[in-house]
mmCIF file of the C-alpha atoms, coordinates in Angstrom:
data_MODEL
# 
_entry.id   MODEL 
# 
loop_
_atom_site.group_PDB 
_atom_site.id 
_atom_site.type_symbol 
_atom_site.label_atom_id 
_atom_site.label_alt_id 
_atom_site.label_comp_id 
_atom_site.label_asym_id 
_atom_site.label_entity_id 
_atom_site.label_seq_id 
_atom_site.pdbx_PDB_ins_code 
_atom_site.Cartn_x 
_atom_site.Cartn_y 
_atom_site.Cartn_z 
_atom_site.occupancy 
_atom_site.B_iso_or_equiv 
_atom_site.pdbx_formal_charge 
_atom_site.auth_seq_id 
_atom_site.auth_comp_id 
_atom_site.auth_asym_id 
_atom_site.auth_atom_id 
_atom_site.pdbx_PDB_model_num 
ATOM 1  C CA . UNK A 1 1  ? 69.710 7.723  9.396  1.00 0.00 ? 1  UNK A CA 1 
ATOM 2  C CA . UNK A 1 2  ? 67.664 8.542  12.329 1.00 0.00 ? 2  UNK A CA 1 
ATOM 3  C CA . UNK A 1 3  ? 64.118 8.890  12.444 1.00 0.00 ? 3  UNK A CA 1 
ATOM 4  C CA . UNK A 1 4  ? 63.508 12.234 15.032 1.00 0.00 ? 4  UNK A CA 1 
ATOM 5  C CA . UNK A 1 5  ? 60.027 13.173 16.291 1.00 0.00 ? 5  UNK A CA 1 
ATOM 6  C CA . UNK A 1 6  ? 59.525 17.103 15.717 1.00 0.00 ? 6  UNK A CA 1 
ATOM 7  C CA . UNK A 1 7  ? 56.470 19.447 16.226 1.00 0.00 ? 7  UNK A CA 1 
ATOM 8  C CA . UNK A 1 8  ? 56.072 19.421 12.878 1.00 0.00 ? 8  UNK A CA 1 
ATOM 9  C CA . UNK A 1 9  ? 55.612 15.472 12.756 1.00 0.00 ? 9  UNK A CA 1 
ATOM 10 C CA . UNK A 1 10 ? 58.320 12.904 11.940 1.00 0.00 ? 10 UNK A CA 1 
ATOM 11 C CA . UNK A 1 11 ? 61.935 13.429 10.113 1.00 0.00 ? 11 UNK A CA 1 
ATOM 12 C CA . UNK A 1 12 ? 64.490 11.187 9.202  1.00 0.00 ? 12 UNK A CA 1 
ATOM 13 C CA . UNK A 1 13 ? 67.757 12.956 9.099  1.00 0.00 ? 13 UNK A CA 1 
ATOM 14 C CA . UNK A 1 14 ? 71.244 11.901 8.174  1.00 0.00 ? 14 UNK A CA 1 
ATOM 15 C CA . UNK A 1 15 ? 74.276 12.870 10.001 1.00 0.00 ? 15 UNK A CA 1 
ATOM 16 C CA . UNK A 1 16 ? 75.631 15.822 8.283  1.00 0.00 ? 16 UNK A CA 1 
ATOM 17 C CA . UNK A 1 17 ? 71.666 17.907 8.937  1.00 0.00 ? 17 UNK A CA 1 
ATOM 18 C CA . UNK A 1 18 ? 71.402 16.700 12.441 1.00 0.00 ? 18 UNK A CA 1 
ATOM 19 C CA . UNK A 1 19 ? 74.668 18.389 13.031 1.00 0.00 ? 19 UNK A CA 1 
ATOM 20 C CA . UNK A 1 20 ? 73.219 21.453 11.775 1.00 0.00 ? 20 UNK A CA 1 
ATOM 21 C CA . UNK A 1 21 ? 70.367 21.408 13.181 1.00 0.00 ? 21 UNK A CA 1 
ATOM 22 C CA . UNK A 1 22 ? 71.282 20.737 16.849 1.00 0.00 ? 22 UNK A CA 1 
ATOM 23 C CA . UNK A 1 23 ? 69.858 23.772 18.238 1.00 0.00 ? 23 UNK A CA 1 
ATOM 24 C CA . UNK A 1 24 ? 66.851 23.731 16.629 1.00 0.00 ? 24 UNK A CA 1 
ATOM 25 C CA . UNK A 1 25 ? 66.265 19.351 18.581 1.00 0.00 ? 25 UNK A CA 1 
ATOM 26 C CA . UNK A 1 26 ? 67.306 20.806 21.674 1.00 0.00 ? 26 UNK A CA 1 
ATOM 27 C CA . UNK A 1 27 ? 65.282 24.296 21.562 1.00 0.00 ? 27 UNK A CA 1 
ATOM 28 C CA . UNK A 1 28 ? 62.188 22.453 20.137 1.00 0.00 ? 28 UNK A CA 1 
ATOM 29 C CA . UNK A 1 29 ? 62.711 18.955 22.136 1.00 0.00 ? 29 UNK A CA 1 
ATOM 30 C CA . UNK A 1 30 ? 62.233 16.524 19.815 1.00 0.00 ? 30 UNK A CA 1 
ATOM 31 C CA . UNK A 1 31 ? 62.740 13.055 20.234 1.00 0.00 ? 31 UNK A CA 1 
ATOM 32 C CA . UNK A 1 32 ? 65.403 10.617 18.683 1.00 0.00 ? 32 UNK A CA 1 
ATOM 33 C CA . UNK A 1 33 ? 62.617 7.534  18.025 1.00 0.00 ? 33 UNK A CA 1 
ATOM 34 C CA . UNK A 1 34 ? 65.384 4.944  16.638 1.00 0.00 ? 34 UNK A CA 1 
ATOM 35 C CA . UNK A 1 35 ? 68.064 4.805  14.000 1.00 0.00 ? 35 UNK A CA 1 
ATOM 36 C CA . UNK A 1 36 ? 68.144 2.745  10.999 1.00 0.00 ? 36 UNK A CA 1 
ATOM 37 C CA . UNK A 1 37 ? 70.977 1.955  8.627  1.00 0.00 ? 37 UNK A CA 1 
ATOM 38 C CA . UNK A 1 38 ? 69.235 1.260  5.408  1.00 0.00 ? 38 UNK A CA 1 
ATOM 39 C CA . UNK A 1 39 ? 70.494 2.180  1.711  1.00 0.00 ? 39 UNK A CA 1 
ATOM 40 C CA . UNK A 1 40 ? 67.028 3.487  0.589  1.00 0.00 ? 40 UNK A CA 1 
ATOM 41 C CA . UNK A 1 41 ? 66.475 6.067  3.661  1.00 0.00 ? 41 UNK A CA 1 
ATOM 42 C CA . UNK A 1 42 ? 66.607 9.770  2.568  1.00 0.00 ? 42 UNK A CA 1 
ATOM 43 C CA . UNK A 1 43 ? 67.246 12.849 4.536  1.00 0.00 ? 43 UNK A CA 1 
ATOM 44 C CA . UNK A 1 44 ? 64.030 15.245 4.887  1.00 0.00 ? 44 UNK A CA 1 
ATOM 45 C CA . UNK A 1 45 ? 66.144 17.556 4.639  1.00 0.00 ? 45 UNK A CA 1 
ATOM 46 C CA . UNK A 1 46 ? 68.829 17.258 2.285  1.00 0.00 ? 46 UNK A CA 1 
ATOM 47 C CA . UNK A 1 47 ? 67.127 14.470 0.108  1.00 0.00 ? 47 UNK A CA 1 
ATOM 48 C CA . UNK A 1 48 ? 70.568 12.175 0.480  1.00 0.00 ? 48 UNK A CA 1 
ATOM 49 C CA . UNK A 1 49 ? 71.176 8.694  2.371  1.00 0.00 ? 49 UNK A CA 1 
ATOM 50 C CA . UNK A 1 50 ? 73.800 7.941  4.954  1.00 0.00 ? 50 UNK A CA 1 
ATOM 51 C CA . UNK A 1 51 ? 74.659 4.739  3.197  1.00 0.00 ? 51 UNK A CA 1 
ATOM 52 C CA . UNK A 1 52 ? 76.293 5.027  -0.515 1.00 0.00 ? 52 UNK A CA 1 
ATOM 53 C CA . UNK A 1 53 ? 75.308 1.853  -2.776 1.00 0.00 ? 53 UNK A CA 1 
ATOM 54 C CA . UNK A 1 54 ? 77.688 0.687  -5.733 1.00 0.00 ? 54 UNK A CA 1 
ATOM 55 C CA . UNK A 1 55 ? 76.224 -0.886 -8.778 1.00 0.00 ? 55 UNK A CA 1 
# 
């Protein structure tokens, strides 16, 4: 998960929506603050983590 600095304040975004949302970091600037791997993270956008935990 990284942890992006927008316009719109801060956004942690998995893989998979940072992808689609290239244009929109590189139009708009923001800034990649620091990733974290961490099972309890969720996307801002899509609500899902990067990690999957098993029971």
């Amino acid at each position: 998960m990284q942890l992006w600095e927008t316009p719109k304040g801060d956004k942690w975004l998995c893989a998979g929506c940072r992808d689609e949302r290239l244009e929109a970091i590189r139009k708009e600037k923001w800034r990649l603050i620091f990733e974290r791997l961490d099972p309890e993270l969720r996307c801002t956008a899509c609500g899902h983590g990067d990690v999957d935990v098993e029971d």
